[in-house]
LUMVO-977609 format. One record per residue: x, y, z of N, C-alpha, C, CB in turn; residue in three letters. Coordinates in steps of 0.001 Angstrom, whole numbers, padded with zeros to 6 digits, always signed. Glycine has a CB too. Layout:
// residues N
XYZXYZXYZXYZala
...
// end
This chain:
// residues 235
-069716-151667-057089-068651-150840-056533-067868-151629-055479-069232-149543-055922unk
-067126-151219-056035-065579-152595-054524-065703-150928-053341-062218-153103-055710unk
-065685-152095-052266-065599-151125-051164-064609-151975-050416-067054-150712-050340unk
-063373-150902-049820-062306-150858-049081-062383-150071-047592-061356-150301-049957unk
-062450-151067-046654-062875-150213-045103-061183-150707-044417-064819-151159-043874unk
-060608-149635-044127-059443-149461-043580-059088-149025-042209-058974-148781-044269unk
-058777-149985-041362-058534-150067-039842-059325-148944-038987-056933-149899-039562unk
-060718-149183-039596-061708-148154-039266-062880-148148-037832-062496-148175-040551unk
-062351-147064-036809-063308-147181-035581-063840-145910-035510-062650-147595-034177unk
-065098-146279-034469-065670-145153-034264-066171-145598-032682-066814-144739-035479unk
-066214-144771-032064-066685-144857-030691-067864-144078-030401-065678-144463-029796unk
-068506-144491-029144-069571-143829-028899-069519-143236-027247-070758-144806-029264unk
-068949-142271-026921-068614-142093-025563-067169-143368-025169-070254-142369-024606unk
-067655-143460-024150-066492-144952-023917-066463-145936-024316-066328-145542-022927unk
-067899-146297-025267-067995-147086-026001-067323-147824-027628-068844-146757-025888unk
-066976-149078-027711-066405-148930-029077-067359-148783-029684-065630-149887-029656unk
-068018-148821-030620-069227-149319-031480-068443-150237-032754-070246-147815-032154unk
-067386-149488-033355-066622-150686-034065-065093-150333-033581-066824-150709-035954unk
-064472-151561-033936-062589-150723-033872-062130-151554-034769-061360-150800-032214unk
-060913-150926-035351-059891-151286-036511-060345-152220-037446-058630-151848-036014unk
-061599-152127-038294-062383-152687-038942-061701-152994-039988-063421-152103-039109unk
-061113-153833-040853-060173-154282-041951-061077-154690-043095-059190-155522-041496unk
-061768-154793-044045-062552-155297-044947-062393-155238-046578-063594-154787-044597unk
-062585-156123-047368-062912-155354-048482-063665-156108-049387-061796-154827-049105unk
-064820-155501-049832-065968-156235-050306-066220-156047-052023-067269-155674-049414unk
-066200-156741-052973-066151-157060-053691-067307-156621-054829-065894-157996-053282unk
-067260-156363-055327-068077-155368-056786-069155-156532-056605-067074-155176-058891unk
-070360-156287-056557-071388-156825-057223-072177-158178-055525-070487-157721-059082unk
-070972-158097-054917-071411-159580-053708-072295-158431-052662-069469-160687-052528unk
-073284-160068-052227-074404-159514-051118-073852-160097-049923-076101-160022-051336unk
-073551-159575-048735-072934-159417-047836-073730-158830-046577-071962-158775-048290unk
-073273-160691-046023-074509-160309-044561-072956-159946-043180-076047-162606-043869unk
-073607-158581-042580-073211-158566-040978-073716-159062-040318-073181-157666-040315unk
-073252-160137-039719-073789-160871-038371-073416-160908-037663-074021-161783-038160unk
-073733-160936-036103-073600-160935-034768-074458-160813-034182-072965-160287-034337unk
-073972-160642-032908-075155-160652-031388-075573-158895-031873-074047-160903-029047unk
-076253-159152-030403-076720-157105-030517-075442-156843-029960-078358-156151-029287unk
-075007-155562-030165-073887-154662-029626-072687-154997-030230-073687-154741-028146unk
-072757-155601-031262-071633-156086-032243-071248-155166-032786-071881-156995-033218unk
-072091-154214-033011-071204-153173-033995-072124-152972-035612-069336-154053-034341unk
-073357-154124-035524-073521-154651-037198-073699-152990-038176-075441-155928-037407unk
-074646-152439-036827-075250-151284-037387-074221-150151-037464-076466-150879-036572unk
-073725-149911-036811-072856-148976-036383-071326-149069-038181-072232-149686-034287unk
-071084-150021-038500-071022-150205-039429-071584-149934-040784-070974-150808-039174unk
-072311-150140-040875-073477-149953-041898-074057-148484-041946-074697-150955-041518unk
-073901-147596-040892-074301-146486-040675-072794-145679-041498-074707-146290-038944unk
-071694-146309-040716-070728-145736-040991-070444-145409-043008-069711-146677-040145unk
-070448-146246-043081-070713-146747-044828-071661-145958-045327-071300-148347-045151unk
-072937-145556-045219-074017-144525-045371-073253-143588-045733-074908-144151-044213unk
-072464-142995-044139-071973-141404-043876-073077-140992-042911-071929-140279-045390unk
-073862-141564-042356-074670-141373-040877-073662-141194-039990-075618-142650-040319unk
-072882-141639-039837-071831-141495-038483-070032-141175-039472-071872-143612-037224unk
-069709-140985-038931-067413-140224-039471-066975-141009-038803-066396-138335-038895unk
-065974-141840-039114-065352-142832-038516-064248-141541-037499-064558-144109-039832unk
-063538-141823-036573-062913-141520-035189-061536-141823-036408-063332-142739-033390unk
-061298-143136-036644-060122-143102-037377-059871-144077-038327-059155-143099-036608unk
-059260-144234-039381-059303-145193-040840-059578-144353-041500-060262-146409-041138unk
-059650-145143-042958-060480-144617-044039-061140-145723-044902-059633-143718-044924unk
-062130-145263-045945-063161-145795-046501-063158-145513-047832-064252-145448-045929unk
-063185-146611-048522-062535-146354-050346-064094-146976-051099-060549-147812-050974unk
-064694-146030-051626-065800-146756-052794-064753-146837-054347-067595-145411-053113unk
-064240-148283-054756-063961-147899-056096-062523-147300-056118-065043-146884-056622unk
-061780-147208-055553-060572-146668-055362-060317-144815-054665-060037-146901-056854unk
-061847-144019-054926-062286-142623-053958-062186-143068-052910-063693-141913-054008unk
-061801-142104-051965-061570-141762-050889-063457-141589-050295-060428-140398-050999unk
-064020-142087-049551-064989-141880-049407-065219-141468-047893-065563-142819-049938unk
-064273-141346-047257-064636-141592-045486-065576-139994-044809-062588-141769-044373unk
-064874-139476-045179-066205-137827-045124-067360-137413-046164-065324-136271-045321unk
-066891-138383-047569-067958-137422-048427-069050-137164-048065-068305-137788-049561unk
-069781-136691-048119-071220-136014-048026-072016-137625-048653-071448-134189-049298unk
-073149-137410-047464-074268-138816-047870-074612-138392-049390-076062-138934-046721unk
-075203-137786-049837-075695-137651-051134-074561-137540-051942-076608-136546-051313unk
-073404-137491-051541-072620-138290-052906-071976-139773-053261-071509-137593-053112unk
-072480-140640-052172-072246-141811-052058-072749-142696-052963-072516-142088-051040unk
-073491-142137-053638-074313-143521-054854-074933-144903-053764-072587-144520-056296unk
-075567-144402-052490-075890-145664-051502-077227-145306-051211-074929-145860-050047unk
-077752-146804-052064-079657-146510-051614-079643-147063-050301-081117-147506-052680unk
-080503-146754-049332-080201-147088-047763-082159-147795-047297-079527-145025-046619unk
-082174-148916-046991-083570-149597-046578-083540-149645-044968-083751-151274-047266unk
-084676-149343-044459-084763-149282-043007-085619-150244-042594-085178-148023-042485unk
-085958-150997-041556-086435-151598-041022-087874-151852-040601-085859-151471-040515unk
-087974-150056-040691-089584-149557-040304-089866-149491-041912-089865-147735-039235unk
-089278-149554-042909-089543-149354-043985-089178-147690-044312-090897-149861-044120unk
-089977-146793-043727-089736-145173-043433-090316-145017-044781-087986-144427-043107unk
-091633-145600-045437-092246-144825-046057-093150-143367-045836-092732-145577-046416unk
-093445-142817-047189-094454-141108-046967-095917-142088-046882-094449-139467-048920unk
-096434-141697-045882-097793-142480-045963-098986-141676-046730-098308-142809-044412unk
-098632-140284-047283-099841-139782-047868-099122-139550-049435-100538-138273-046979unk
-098390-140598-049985-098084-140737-050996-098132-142054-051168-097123-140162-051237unk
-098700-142394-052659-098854-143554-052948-097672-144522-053425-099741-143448-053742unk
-097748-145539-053944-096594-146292-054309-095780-145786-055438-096982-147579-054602unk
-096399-145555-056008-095618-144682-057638-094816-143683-056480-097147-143438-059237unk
-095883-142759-055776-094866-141509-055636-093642-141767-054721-095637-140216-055006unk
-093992-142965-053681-092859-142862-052759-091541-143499-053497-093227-143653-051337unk
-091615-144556-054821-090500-144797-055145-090113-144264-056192-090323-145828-055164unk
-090695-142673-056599-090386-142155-057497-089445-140681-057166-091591-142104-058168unk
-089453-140879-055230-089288-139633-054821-087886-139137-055003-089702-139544-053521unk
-087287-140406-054730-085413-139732-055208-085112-139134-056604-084130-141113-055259unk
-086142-139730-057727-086315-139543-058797-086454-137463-058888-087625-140639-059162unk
-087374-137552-058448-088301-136064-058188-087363-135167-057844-089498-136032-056927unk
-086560-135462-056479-085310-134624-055879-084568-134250-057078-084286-135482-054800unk
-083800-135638-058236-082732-135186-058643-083415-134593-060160-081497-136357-058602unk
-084490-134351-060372-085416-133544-061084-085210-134380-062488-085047-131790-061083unk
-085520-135703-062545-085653-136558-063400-086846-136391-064800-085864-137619-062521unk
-087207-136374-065546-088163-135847-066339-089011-136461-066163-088018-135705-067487unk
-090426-136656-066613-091312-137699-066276-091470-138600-067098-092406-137348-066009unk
-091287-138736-068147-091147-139632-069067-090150-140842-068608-090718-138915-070259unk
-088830-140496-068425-088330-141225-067622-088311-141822-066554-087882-141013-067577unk
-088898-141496-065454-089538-141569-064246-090557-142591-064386-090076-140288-063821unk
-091639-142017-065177-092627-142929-065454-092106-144468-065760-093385-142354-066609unk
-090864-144632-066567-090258-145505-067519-089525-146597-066035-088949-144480-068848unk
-088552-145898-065396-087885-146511-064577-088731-146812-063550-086826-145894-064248unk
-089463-145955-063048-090614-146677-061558-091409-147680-061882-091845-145636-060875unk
-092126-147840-063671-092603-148789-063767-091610-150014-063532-093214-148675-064838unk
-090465-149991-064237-089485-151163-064121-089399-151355-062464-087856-150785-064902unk
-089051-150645-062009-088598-150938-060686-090368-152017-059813-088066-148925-059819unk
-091333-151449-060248-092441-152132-059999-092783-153132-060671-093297-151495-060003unk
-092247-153677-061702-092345-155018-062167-091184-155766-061577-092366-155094-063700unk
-089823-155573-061031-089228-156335-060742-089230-156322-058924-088080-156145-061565unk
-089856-155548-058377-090884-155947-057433-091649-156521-056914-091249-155753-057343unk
-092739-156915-058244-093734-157430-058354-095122-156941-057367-093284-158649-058250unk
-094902-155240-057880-095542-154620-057434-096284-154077-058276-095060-154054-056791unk
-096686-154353-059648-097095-153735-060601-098524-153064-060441-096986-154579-061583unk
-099366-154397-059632-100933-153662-059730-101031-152690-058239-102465-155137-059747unk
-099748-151950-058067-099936-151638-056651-099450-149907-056834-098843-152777-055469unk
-099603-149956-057454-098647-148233-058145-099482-147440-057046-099075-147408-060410unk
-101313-147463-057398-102127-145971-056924-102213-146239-055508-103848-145626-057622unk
-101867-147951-054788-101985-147830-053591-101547-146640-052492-101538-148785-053392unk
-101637-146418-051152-101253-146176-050509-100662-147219-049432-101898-145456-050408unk
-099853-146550-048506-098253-147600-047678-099437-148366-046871-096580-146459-046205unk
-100463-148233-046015-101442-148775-045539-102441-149819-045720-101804-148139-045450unk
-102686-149935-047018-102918-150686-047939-102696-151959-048404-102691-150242-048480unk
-101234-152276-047863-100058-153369-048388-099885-153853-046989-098444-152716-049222unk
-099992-155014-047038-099163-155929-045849-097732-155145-045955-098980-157915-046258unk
-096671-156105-044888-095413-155952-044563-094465-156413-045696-095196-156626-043343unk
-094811-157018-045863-093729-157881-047135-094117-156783-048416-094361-160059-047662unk
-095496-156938-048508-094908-155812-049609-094426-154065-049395-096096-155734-050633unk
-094456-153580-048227-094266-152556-048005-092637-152281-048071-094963-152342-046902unk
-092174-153701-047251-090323-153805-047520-090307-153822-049411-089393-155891-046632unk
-090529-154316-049654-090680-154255-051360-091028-152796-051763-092015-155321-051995unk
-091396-151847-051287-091065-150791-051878-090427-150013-051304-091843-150282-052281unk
-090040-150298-049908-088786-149645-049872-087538-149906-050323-088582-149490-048943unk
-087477-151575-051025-086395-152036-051846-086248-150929-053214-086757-153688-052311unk
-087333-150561-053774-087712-150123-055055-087026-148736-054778-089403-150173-055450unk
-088109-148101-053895-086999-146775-053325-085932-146465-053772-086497-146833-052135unk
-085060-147763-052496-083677-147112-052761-083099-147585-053628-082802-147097-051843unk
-083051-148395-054583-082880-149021-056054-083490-147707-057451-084088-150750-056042unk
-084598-147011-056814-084777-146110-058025-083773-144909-058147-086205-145526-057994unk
-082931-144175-057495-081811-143760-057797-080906-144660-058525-081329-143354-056768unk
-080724-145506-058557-079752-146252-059316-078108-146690-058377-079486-145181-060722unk
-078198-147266-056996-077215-146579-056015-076329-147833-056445-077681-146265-054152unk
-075146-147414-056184-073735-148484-056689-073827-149537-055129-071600-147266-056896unk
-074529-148678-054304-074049-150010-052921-075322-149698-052605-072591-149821-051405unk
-075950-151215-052039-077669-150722-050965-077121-151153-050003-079488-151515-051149unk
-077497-150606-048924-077639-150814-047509-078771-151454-046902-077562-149703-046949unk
-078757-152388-046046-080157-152662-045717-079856-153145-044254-080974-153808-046764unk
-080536-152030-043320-080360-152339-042069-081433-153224-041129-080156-151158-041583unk
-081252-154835-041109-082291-155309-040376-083412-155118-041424-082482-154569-038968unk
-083450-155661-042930-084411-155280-043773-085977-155902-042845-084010-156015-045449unk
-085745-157960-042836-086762-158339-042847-087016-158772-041179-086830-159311-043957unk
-086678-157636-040117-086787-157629-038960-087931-157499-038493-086146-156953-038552unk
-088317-156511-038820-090105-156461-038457-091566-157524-039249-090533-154723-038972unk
-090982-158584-039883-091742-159457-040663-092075-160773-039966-091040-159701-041897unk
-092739-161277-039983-093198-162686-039323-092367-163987-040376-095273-162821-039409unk
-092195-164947-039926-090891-166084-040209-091141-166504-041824-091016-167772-039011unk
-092626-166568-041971-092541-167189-043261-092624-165803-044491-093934-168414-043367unk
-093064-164811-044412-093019-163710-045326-091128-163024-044990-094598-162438-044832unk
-090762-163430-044041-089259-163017-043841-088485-164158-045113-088651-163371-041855unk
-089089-165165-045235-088384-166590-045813-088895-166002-047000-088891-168376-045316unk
-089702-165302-047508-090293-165397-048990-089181-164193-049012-092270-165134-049467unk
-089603-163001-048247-088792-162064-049263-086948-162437-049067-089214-160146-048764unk
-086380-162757-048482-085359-162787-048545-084998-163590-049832-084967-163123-047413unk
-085479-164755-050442-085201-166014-051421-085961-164269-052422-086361-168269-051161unk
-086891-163897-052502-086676-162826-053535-085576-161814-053894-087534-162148-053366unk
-085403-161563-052341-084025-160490-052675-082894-161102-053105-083466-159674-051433unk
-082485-162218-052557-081543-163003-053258-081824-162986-055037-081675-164549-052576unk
-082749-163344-055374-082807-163303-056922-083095-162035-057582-083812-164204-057410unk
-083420-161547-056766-083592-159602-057607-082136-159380-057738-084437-157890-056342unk
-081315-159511-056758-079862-159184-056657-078831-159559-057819-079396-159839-055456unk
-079087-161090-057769-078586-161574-059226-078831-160690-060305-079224-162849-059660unk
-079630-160197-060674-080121-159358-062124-079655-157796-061551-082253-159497-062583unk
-079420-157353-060571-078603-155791-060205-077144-155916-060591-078603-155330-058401unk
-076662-155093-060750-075019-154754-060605-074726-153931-059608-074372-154076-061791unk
-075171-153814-058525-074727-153235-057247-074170-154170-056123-075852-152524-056697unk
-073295-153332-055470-072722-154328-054113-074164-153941-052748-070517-153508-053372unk
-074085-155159-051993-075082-155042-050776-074700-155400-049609-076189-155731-050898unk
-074995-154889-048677-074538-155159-047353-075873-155369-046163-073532-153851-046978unk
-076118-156473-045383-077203-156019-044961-076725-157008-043318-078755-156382-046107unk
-077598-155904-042236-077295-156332-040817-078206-157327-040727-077431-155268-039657unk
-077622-158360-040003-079003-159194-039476-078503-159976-038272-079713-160369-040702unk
-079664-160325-037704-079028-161439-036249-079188-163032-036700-080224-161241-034484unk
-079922-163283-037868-080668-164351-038200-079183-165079-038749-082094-164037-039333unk
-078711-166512-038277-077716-167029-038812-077880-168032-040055-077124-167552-037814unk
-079072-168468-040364-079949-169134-041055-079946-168233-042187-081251-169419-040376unk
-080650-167071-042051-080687-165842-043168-079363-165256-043810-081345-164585-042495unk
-078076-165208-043191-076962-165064-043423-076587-166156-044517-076292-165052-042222unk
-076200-167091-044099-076091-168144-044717-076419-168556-045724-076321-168701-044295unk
-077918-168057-045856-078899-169042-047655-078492-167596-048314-081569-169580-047727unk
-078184-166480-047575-078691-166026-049233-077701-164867-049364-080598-165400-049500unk
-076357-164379-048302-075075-164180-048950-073825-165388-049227-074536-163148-048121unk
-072930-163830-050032-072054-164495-051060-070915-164422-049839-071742-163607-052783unk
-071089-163607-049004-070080-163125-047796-070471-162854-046524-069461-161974-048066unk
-070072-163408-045401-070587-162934-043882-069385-162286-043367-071099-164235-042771unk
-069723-161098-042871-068785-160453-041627-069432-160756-040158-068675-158650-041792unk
-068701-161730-039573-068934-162083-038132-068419-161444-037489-068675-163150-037681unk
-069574-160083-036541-068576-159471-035464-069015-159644-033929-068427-157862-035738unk
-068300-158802-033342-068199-159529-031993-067960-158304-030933-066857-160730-031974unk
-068636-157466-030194-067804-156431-029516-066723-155120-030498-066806-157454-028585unk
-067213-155087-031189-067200-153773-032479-065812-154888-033075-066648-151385-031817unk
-065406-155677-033413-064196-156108-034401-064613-157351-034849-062678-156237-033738unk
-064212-157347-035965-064629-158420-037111-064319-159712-036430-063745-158289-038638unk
-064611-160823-036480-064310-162477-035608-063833-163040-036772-065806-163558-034844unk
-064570-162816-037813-064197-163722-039111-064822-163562-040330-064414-165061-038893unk
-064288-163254-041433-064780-162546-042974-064435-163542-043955-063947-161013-043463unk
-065619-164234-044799-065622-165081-045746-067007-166010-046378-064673-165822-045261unk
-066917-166755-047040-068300-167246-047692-068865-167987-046248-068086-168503-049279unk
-070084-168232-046682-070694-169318-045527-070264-170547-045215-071903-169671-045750unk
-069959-171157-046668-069171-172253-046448-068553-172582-045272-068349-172236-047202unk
-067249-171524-046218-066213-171891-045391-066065-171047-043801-064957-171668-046322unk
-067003-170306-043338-067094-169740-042409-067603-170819-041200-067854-168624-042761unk
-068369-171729-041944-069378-172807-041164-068120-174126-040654-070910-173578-042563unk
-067602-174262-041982-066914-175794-041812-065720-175149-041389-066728-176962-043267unk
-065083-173842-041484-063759-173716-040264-063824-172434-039784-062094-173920-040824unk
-064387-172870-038628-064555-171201-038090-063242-171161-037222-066192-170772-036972unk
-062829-169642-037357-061609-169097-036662-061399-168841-035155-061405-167940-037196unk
-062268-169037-034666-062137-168464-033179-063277-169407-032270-062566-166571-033133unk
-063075-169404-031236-063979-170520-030338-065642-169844-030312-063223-170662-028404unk
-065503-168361-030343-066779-167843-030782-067763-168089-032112-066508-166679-030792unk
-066652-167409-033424-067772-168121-034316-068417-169629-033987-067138-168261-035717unk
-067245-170105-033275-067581-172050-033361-069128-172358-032487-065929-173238-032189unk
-068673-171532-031381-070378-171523-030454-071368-170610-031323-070312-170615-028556unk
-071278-169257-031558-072130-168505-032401-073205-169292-033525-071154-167623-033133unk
-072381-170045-034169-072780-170627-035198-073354-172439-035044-071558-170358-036090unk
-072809-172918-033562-073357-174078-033522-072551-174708-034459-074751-174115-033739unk
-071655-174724-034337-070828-175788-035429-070149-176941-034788-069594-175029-036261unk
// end
């Protein structure tokens, strides 16, 4: 899904959290927000959900008008940080649960959660419980989660934040290649400039709620626009 974000702010008291946000992100590309804290990354990403109503702009999934719709009509699987699994449901059930809501049959269910657990590589982990699983694999089923609706955009706020350096390095080089084989667009916050870099197609560099600079890593690295990205990035 192409997403179109149009001179879009939202404030928080006197606060900006973003302002006149200009963007437009491209059917199918994984797309890192980066910045310091108080950049805005989240506040963004929330906005896009439908967690927060932008103050003013608008927001196009696909050429719809999306800036008020209702969260549950967004087609956006959303990953949290804490993971926010059901801990007295096992792995089948927690990534079968969006399934369950939209009253999916079980045959099917059965059909798609297994898939979603082989391309996981969660297969022998179905009867577990969330307790059970280290961190890395627990983010792995909250990937599955919000991927088992079938969502046109994932969100992933600060996915591999709570992970230690080298299981952060494994799953990210996974999500990068799970992604390849999806047809969904992705957006995900991070502070990590290293993590930005290896494994999107696009960085939004922000800065005090407004974009600094929007484009591949490349070329974000070898000509950055402003004396900030240039220090930000160590270039």
């Amino acid at each position: 899904m192409n997403i179109l974000i149009e001179n879009v702010s939202k404030k928080f008291g006197s606060n900006a959290g973003i302002s006149k946000i200009n963007l437009e992100i491209t059917t199918g590309n994984l797309v890192a927000l980066l910045g310091p804290s108080g950049s805005g990354k989240s506040t963004l990403l929330r906005t896009l959900a439908g967690f927060e109503i932008p103050d003013a702009g608008r927001i196009w999934f696909s050429g719809k008008n999306a800036t008020s719709l209702p969260i549950q009509q967004r087609k956006i699987g959303f990953v949290f940080q804490d993971y926010a699994l059901f801990p007295k449901m096992t792995i089948f059930e927690n990534i079968s649960f969006g399934l369950t809501i939209q009253g999916q049959s079980s045959e099917q269910m059965k059909a798609q959660v297994n898939e979603l657990l082989r391309l996981t590589q969660l297969e022998n982990f179905s009867k577990f419980y969330p307790h059970q699983l280290s961190g890395g694999q627990k983010q792995r089923v909250a990937f599955a989660r919000a991927l088992a609706i079938e969502p046109e955009i994932l969100l992933l706020d600060e996915p591999f934040g709570a992970l230690d350096v080298k299981v952060r390095k494994n799953l990210r080089n996974w999500l990068h290649r799970l992604h390849e084989k999806l047809p969904v667009t992705s957006l995900f916050v991070t502070h990590d400039i290293q993590e930005a870099m290896e494994i999107s197609d696009e960085i939004v560099l922000l800065k005090d709620g407004c974009v600094e600079q929007f484009g591949c890593p490349q070329e974000i690295y070898e000509h950055p626009a402003t004396t900030f990205v240039k220090n930000f990035l160590g270039c």
